[in-house]
C-alpha positions in Angstrom: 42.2 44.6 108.5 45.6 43.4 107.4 46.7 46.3 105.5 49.5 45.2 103.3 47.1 42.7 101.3 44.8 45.6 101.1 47.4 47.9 99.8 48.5 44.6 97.9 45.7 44.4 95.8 44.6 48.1 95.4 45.2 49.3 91.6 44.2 52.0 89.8 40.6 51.4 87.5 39.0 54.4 85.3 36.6 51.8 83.9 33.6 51.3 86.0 30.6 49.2 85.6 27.1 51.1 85.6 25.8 50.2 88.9 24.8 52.3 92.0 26.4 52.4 95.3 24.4 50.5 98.2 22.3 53.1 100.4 24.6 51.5 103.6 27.8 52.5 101.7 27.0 55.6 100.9 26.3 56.0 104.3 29.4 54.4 105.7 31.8 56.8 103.1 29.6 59.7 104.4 30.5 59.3 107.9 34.2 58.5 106.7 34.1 61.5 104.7 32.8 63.4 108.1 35.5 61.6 110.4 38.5 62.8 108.4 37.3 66.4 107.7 36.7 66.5 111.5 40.2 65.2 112.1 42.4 66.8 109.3 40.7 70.2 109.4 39.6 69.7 105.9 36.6 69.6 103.6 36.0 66.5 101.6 33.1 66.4 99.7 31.6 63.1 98.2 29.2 63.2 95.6 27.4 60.1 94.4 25.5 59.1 90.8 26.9 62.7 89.2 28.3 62.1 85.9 29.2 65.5 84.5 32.2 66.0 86.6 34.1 63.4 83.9 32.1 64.0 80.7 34.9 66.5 79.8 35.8 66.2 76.1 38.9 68.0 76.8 41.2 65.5 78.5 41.8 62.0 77.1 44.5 60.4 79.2 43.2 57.9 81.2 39.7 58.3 80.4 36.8 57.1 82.4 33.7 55.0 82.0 30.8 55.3 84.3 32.4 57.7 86.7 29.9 59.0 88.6 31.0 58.8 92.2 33.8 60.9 93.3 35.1 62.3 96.4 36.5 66.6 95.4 39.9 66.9 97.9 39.6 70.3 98.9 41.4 72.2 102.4 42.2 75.4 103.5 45.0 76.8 101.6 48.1 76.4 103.8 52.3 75.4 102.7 51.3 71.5 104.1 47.8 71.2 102.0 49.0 69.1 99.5 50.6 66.7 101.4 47.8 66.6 104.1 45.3 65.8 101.3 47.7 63.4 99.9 48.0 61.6 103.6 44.1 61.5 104.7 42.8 61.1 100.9 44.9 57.8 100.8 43.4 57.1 104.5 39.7 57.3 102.6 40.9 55.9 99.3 41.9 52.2 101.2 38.7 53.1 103.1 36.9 52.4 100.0 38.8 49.8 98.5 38.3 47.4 102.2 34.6 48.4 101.3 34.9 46.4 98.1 34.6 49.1 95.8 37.6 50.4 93.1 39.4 53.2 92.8 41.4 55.7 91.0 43.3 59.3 92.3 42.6 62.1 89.6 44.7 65.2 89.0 44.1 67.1 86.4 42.1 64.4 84.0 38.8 65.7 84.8 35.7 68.8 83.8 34.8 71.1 87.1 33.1 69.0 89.9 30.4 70.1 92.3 32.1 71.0 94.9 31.8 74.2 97.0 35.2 75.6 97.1 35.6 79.2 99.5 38.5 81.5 98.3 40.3 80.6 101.0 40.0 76.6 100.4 41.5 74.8 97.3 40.5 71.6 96.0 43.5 69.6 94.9 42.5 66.5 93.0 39.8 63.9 92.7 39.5 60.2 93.9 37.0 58.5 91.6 35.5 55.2 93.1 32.6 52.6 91.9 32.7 48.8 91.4 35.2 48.4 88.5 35.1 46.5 85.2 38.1 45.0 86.3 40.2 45.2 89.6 43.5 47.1 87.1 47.0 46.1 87.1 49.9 46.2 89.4 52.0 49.2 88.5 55.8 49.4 87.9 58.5 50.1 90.8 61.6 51.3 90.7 64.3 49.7 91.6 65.2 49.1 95.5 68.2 50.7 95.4 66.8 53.7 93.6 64.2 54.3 95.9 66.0 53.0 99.3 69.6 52.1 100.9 68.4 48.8 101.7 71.0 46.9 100.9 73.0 48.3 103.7 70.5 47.8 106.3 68.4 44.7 104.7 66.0 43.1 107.6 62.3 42.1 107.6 60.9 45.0 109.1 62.6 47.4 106.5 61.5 45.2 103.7 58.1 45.7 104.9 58.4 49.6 105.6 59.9 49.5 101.7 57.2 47.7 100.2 54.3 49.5 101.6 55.9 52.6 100.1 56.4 51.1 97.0 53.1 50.2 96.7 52.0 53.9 97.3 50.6 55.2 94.2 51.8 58.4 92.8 51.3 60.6 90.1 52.3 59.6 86.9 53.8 56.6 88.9 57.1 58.5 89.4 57.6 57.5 92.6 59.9 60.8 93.8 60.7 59.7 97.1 64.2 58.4 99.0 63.9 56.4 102.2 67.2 56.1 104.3 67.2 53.3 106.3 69.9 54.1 109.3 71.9 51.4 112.0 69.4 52.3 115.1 66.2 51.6 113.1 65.3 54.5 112.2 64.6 55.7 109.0 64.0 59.5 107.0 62.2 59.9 104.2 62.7 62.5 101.7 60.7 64.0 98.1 62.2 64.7 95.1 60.8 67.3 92.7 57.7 66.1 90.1 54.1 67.1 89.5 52.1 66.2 92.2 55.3 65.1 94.4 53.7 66.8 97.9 50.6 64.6 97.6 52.7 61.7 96.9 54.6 62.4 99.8 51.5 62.6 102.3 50.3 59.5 100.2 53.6 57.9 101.4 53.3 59.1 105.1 50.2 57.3 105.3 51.7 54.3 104.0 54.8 54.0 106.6 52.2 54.5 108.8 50.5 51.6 107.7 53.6 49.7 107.9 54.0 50.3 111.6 50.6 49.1 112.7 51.5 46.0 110.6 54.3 45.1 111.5 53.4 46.1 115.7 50.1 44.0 114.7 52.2 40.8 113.2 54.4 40.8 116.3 51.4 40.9 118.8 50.3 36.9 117.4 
């Protein structure tokens, strides 16, 4: 997989064509769905061809068409939740894009979904996902030197750890993070305040990640 065209050409899509998921696909996101529960200590839980969950009259920003598949985020309530949902729900969200299918994370824009939620769990958001009407549009950044100082420390591995975080989505697209490039190699990375900030931040763990294997992967050839 090379993982910076996938995160490339990811975008957001709330507009989905009327068309159900292949039986081997469901079955490949079920497994996938299984894999990270097992490994995050979590409970995802994917529901397929159940359109109520976005019927709600009650939001209209960023309204959907034909959103019937979804995956509810939901985890034991602990002080890291968020941003362990934020790191494994971007793990499955790339997951489903490299299956060919769009996607789109969901905060608050959505009715009550069918998932079975103890009171010691909390579901956090949503990621809707079906073949798309389109494949959406690339999404603003921030400046480099507003997000980075990489300026002082400009190389080609740093422009690659920057660009896969800029190509994190977030919420509202605020992009509340700061990543301090330092003389060793090194790095920190730190949040700023916003809605939705701690999932961001896992969302942007996962993506430094993903820069890591790329760039060990690109110097292996």
């Amino acid at each position: 997989m090379n993982y910076l065209d996938l995160a490339r050409n990811r975008h957001s899509v709330r507009k989905f064509k009327d068309l159900e998921i292949e039986e081997d696909k469901k079955n490949k996101i079920k497994e996938k769905v299984k894999s990270l529960n097992e490994k995050g200590g979590l409970n995802f839980q994917v529901f397929f061809d159940e359109p109520k969950c976005f019927k709600s009259k009650i939001f209209t920003y960023g309204s959907f068409k034909n959103a019937n598949n979804y995956i509810s985020l939901v985890g034991e309530k602990s002080s890291d939740l968020d941003e362990k949902i934020g790191y494994f729900g971007q793990d499955l969200l790339l997951f489903l894009e490299d299956l060919g299918l769009n996607t789109c994370w969901v905060g608050l824009t959505h009715g009550k979904s069918m998932a079975k939620i103890k009171k010691s769990e909390k579901e956090i958001c949503l990621i809707a996902f079906a073949y798309g009407n389109e494949n959406g549009n690339i999404h603003k950044s921030k400046d480099d030197h507003i997000l980075s100082n990489i300026n002082e420390f400009d190389n080609e591995k740093n422009r690659i750890i920057l660009e896969f975080c800029k190509l994190a989505p977030t919420a509202l697209n605020q992009q509340k993070f700061y990543i301090e490039f330092k003389e060793d190699g090194s790095y920190n990375l730190t949040r700023k305040m916003g809605p939705y900030s701690k999932v961001d931040f896992g969302i942007i763990k996962y993506h430094l990640d993903l820069a890591e294997k790329y760039w060990g992967e690109k110097n292996e050839r």
